[in-house]
N, C-alpha and C positions, 0 to 999 in steps of 0.2 A: 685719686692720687695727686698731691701737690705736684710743682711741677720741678722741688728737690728730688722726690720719689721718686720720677720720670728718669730725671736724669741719673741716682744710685743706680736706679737697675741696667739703665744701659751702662753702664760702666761697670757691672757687677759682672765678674768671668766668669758666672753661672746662669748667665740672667739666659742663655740659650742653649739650654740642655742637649739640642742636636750638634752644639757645636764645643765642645769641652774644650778648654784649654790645655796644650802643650804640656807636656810634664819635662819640666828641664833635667833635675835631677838623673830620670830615666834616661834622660839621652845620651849626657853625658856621660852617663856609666855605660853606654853603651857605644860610645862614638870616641872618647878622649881614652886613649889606652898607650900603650911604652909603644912605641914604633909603627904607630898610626900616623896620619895625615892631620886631622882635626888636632888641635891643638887643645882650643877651648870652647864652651858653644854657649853663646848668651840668650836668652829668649828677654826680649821687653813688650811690654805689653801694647806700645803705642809710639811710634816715631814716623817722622817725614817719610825719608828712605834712607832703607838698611843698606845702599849703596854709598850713600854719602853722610853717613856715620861711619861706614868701616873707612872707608877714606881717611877721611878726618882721623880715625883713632890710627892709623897707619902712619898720617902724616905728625902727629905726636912722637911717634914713636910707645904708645901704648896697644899694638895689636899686632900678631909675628903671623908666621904662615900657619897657614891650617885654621883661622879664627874665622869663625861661624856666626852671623848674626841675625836672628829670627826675632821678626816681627808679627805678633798675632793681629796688629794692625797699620797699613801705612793709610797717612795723608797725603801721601804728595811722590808716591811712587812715581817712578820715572821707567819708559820706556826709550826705545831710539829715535832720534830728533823730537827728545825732549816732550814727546808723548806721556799722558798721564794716564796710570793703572790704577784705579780704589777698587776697595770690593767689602764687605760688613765684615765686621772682626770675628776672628777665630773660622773666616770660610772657604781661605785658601793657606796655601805657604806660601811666607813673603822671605826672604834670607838671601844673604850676600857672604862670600866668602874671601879671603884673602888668599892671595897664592905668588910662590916668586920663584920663578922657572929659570932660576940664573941659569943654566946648562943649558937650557934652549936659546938658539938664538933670536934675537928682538923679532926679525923678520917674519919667524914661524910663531909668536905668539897670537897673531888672528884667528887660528886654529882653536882659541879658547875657549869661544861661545860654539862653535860647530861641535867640539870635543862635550863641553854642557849639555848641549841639544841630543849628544847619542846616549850619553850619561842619565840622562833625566828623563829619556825614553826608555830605556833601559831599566831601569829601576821601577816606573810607572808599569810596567808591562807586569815585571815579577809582585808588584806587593799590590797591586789594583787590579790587575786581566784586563787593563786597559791599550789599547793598540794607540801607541802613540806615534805619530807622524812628523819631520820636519817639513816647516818649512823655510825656505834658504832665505835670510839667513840664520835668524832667532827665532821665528815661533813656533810654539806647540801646540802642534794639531792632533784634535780627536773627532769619531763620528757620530752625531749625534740624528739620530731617524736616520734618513740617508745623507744628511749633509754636512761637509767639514767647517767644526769652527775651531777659532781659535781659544785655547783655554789656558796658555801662557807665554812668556817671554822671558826672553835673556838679555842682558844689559852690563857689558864688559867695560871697564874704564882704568884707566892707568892710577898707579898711587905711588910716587913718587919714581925714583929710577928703577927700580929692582922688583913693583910688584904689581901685582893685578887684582880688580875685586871683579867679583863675578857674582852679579845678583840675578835672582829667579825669582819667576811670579807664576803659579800655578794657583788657577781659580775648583776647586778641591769639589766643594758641597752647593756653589750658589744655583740659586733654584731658578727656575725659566723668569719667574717676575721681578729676578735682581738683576739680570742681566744687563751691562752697559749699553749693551749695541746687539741688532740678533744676530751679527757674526761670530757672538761669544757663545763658550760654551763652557761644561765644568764636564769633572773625572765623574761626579754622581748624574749627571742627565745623558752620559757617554756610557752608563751602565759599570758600573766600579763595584769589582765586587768587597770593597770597603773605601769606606771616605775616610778611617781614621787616622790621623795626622801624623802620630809619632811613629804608626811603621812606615806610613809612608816616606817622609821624612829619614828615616834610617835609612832605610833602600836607597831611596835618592843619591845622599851623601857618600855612602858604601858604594854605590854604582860610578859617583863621580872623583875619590878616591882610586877605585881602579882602571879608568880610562885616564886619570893625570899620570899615575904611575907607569903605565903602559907609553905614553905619549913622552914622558921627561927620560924613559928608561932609554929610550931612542934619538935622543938630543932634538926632539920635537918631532921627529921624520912620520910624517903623516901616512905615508903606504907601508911605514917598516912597522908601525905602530898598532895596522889594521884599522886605524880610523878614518880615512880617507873613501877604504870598500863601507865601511859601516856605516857612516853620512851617506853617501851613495843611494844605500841598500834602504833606508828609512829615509832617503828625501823625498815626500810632494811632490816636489816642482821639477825634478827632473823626465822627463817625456811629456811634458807641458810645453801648450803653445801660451807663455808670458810675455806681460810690458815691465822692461825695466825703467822706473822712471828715478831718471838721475838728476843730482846736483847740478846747478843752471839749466834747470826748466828742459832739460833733455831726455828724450825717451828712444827705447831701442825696444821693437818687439822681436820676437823668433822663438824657435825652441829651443827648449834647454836642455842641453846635450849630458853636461858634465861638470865635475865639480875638480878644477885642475887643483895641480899639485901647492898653488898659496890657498885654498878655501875659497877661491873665484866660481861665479855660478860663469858657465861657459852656454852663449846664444847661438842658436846657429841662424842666421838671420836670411829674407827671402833671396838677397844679392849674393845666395856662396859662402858669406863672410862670417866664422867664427869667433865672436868675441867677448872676451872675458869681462865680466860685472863684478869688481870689489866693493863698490859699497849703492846703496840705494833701495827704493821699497820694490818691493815685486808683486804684482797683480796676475795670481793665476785667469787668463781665460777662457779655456777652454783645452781637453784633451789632445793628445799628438794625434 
């Protein structure tokens, strides 16, 4: 095989029979309907990040709420603090979606990525029998033998005043010798009672569809919404003794009590003192 060859087949959306590509058509007809959330759903075969595409096409003014954008491949996926996600094409879902929660107020938009993370557990659990787990604040955790890895994330960012993109990375089909790191994991080494993409992908969407609706139906109110108990009830890290390590080089360990009323993971730390973590990485250590 020339080394043209080499290159048609990897780029050929057949060239790995285990991993079929997306059917757009299918989706759409099954996602874009009169008095739905999805608006429009694009599948491309190969882009940087479907976060900072849908941006971009936000910030034109060419993408309204409900736009869906799937990637059967990213290069340059982005995680939080600018963390990098790859993974071989067509072996997870890669997609970002656009949303503009005018009714909610600014404050309560944090709630976004939490709201994703129940949504995306949710829908994993019905269309795979896969038990998915959060952890606070974006990742999704499954069990693989006896041990939790990580097998996605969420990655929420502002686009212009009015809207929000929300992109998701679940690692779907990749097999123990793709793996980036051994803390990763996939829905197929987690035991998935299918790895195929487009109902998963539907679920997803339908599941995160009905948790925005639920969540905007209440002007964001996160205990009136049931999201709040639902994060809760699928968090990891809550009855965890965790280190918070924070922005300038600061760390807090204690246990984690709670998830207060803005989406704060809540420490309870060895001095008595309960305090609330809005943003930072969290290292599970060890059981309460």
């Amino acid at each position: 095989m020339t080394p043209r060859d080499a290159s048609d087949a990897n780029d050929n959306r057949w060239s790995d029979l285990d991993r079929p590509p997306l059917n757009t058509a299918a989706l759409r007809r099954a996602l874009v309907r009169e008095g739905a959330l999805w608006s429009e759903v694009d599948v491309v075969q190969r882009t940087g990040s479907t976060n900072s595409d849908l941006v971009a096409r936000a910030a034109a003014g060419k993408a309204a709420e409900g736009a869906v954008l799937v990637a059967e491949e990213q290069t340059a996926g982005r995680g939080r603090m600018d963390r990098h996600w790859t993974a071989p094409p067509r072996s997870g879902l890669f997609f970002s979606v656009l949303l503009n929660p005018a009714e909610v107020p600014v404050a309560r938009w944090g709630w976004l990525p939490l709201l994703t993370g129940v949504a995306v557990a949710t829908g994993l659990a019905r269309a795979a029998g896969v038990d998915t787990s959060l952890k606070w604040p974006n990742d999704l955790l499954v069990t693989v033998g006896d041990e939790e890895r990580k097998t996605g994330g969420i990655l929420a960012e502002r686009a212009g005043e009015d809207g929000v993109v929300v992109g998701v990375g679940i690692n779907v089909t990749l097999r123990a010798d793709e793996l980036p790191v051994p803390q990763a994991g996939s829905l197929a080494l987690a035991g998935a009672t299918t790895t195929d993409r487009d109902p998963l992908l539907r679920a997803v969407l339908r599941s995160l569809e009905d948790w925005y609706g639920r969540w905007r139906s209440t002007g964001g109110d996160p205990a009136a919404s049931g999201l709040q108990e639902t994060y809760a009830a699928g968090c990891a890290t809550l009855g965890r003794i965790v280190r918070a390590e924070l922005p300038g080089d600061r760390s807090i360990t204690g246990e984690a009590v709670a998830i207060d009323g803005d989406g704060r993971l809540v420490l309870a730390t060895e001095n008595g003192v309960q305090e609330p973590v809005g943003a930072g990485d969290i290292v599970h250590l060890r059981p309460a």
